[in-house]
Structures are given as structure tokens and as C-alpha cells.
C-alpha positions as CSV (number, residue, x, y, z in Angstrom):
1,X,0.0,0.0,0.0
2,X,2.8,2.7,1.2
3,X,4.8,2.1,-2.0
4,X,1.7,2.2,-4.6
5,X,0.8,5.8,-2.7
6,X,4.7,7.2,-3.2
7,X,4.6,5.9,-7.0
8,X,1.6,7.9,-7.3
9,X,2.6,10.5,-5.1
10,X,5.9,10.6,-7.5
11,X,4.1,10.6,-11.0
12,X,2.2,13.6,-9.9
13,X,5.1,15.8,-9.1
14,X,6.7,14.7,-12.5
15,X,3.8,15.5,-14.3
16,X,3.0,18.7,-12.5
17,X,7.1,19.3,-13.6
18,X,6.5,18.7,-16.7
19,X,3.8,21.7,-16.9
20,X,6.1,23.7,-15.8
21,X,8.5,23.1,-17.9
22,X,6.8,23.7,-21.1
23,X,3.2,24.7,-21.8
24,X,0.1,22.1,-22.8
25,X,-1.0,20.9,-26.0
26,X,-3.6,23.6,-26.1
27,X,-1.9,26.5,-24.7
28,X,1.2,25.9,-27.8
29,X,-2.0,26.0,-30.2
30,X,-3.8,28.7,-28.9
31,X,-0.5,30.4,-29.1
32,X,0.3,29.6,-32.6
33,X,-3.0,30.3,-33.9
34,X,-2.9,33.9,-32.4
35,X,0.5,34.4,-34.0
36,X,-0.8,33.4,-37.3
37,X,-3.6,35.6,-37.3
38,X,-1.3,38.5,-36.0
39,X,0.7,37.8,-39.6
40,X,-2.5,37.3,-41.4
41,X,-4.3,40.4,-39.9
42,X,-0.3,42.6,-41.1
43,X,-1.3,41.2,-44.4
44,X,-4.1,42.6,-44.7
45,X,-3.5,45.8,-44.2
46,X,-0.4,45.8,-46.1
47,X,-2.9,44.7,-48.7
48,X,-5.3,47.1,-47.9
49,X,-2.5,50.3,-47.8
50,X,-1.1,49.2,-51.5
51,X,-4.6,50.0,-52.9
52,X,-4.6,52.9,-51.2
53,X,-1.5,53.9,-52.6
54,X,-2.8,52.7,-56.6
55,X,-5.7,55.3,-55.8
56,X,-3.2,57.8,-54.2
57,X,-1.2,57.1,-57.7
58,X,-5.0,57.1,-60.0
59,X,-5.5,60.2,-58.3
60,X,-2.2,62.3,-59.2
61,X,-1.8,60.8,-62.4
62,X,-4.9,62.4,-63.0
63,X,-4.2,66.2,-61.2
64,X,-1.0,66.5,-63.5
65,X,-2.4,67.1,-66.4
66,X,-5.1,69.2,-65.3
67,X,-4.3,73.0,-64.5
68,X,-3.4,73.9,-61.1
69,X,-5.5,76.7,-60.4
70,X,-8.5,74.5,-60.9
71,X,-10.7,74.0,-58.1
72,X,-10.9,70.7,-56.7
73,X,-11.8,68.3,-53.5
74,X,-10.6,66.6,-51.5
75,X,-12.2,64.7,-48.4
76,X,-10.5,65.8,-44.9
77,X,-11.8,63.9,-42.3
78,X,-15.0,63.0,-43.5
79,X,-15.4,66.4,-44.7
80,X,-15.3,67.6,-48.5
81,X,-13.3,70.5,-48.5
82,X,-12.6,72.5,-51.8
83,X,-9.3,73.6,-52.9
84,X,-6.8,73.7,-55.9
85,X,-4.8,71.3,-57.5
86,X,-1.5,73.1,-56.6
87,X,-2.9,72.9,-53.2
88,X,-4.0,69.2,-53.2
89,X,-0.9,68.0,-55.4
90,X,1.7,67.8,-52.7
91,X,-0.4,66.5,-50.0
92,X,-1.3,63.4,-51.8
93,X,2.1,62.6,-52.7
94,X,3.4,63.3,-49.2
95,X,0.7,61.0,-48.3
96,X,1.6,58.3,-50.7
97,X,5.1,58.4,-49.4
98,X,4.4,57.6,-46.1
99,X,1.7,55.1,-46.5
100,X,4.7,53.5,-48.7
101,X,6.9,53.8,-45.6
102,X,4.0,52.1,-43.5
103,X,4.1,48.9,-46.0
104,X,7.8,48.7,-45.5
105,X,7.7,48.7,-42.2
106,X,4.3,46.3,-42.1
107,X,6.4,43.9,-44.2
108,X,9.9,44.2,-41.8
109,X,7.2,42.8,-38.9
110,X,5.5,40.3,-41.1
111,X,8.7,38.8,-42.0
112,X,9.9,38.9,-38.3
113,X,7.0,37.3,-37.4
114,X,7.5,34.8,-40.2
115,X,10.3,34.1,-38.3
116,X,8.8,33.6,-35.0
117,X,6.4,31.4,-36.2
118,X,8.7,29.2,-38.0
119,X,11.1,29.2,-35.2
120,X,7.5,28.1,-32.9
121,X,6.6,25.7,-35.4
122,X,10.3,23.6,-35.1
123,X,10.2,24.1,-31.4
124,X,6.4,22.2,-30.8
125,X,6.9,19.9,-33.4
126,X,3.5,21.5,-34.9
127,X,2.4,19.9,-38.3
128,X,-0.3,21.8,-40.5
129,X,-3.1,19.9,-42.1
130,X,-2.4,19.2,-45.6
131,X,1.4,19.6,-45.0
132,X,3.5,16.8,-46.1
133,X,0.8,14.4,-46.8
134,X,3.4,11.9,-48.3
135,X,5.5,12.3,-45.1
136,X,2.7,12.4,-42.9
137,X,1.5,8.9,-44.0
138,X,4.4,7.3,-42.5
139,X,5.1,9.5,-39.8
140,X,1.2,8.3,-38.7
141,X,2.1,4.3,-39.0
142,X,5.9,5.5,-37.2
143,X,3.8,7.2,-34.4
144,X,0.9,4.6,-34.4
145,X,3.6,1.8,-33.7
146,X,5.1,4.6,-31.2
147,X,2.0,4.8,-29.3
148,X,1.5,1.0,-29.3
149,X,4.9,0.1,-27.7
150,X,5.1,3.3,-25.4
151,X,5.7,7.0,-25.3
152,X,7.2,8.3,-28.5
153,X,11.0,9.4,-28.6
154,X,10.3,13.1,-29.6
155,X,7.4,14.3,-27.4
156,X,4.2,15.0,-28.4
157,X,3.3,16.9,-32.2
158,X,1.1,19.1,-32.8
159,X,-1.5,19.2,-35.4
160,X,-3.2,22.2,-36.1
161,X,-5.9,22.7,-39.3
């Protein structure tokens, strides 16, 4: 009796180690799944300021031929305001130069965080659905004969869809 309650007693502290030492199965893809849609949401708007910047281009394309002291407007805010061409000119290409700035610097964090969730990926062992089919057919009978004779050598993967 004493020795089965201080094997028991021992395999709870391991485990309970164990949590401390890394983080659950859920936690690693809770955590990967809210760095994917941090890239995925930098996309976007990277996506969304490059057709700002194709109307910002539309736009002075257009005012370059046209004379400068005609009267134009321009929305300010939510606010049509009038003014002229030579007024409205520099703006906008001031403006498209820093939204161009914004992408670059959009795209330096998306790659970064490329990198972080590449580096995540190796470090969990975590496998997308779809990836590697070819491999993942023998990795499944590797791992189902795995689970059959014991714990596997690697630690647990993670599959995420």
C-alpha cells in the first residue's frame, strides 16, 4: 500500500514538472494560432494600404495634367473640403510616401513574425493539415507503432488545421 501511494505520489510531481516546464498541448496551439492571425491580420493591411496607394497614384496621375489653379476636393476627415490642384498635389504625394513607408515597415514585422512562427513551429513539433501528406503517412504508421509500444522518442506533435 505505502509504495503504490509514493509511486503515485511521484508521478504527480513529474507530471505537474512537466507543466512547468513547457506549456500544454492547447496553450502551444492557442499560441500559434494567435500568432498566425497577428501575420495574417499585417497582411491585410499591407494589402489594404497598397490600394490605397494605386488610388493615391490614380488620383495624381490624373491632377498632373489638369491645371493647377482649378478647383478641386478633397475629403478631410469626412469632410469635403474645396481647394486647388496646386494645393492638393503635394499632399497626396506626401501622403503616398508615407503610407509606402508604413508597408515597409508592415512587411519588416511580417517577416519577423514569419520568423517567429517558424522558429515556434520547429520548437512544438507543430504539423499543419495538408502539409506533407506523403510524409505524414508514415510519420502516422511511425507514431501509431510509437503509441503501441510506449511514449514516443520526440514528445508530443502538434496538429493544427
Amino acid at each position: 500500500m505505502a509504495a503504490n501511494s509514493s509511486s503515485t505520489g511521484s508521478k504527480s510531481s513529474s507530471s505537474s514538472g512537466g507543466k512547468q516546464s513547457g506549456p500544454s498541448a492547447e496553450q502551444v496551439v492557442a499560441t500559434f494560432q494567435r500568432m498566425r492571425q497577428e501575420q495574417r491580420s499585417m497582411a491585410s493591411k499591407s494589402a489594404e494600404l497598397e490600394m490605397e496607394i494605386n488610388e493615391h497614384s490614380l488620383v495624381i496621375d490624373t491632377l498632373k495634367d489638369v491645371d493647377p489653379s482649378r478647383k478641386c476636393f478633397r475629403l478631410v476627415g469626412g469632410v469635403l473640403v474645396e481647394r486647388t490642384v496646386k494645393e492638393v498635389l503635394p499632399a497626396l504625394e506626401t501622403n503616398k510616401e508615407q503610407i509606402s513607408k508604413i508597408i515597409e515597415s508592415i512587411n519588416t514585422q511580417m517577416q519577423t513574425k514569419g520568423r517567429e512562427l517558424t522558429e515556434y513551429r520547429e520548437r512544438y513539433n507543430i504539423r499543419l493539415v495538408g502539409e506533407g501528406e506523403g510524409e505524414a503517412q508514415g510519420q502516422s504508421a511511425a507514431s501509431s507503432r510509437d503509441s503501441e509500444g510506449g511514449a514516443s522518442k520526440s514528445g508530443a506533435g502538434v496538429l493544427v488545421s
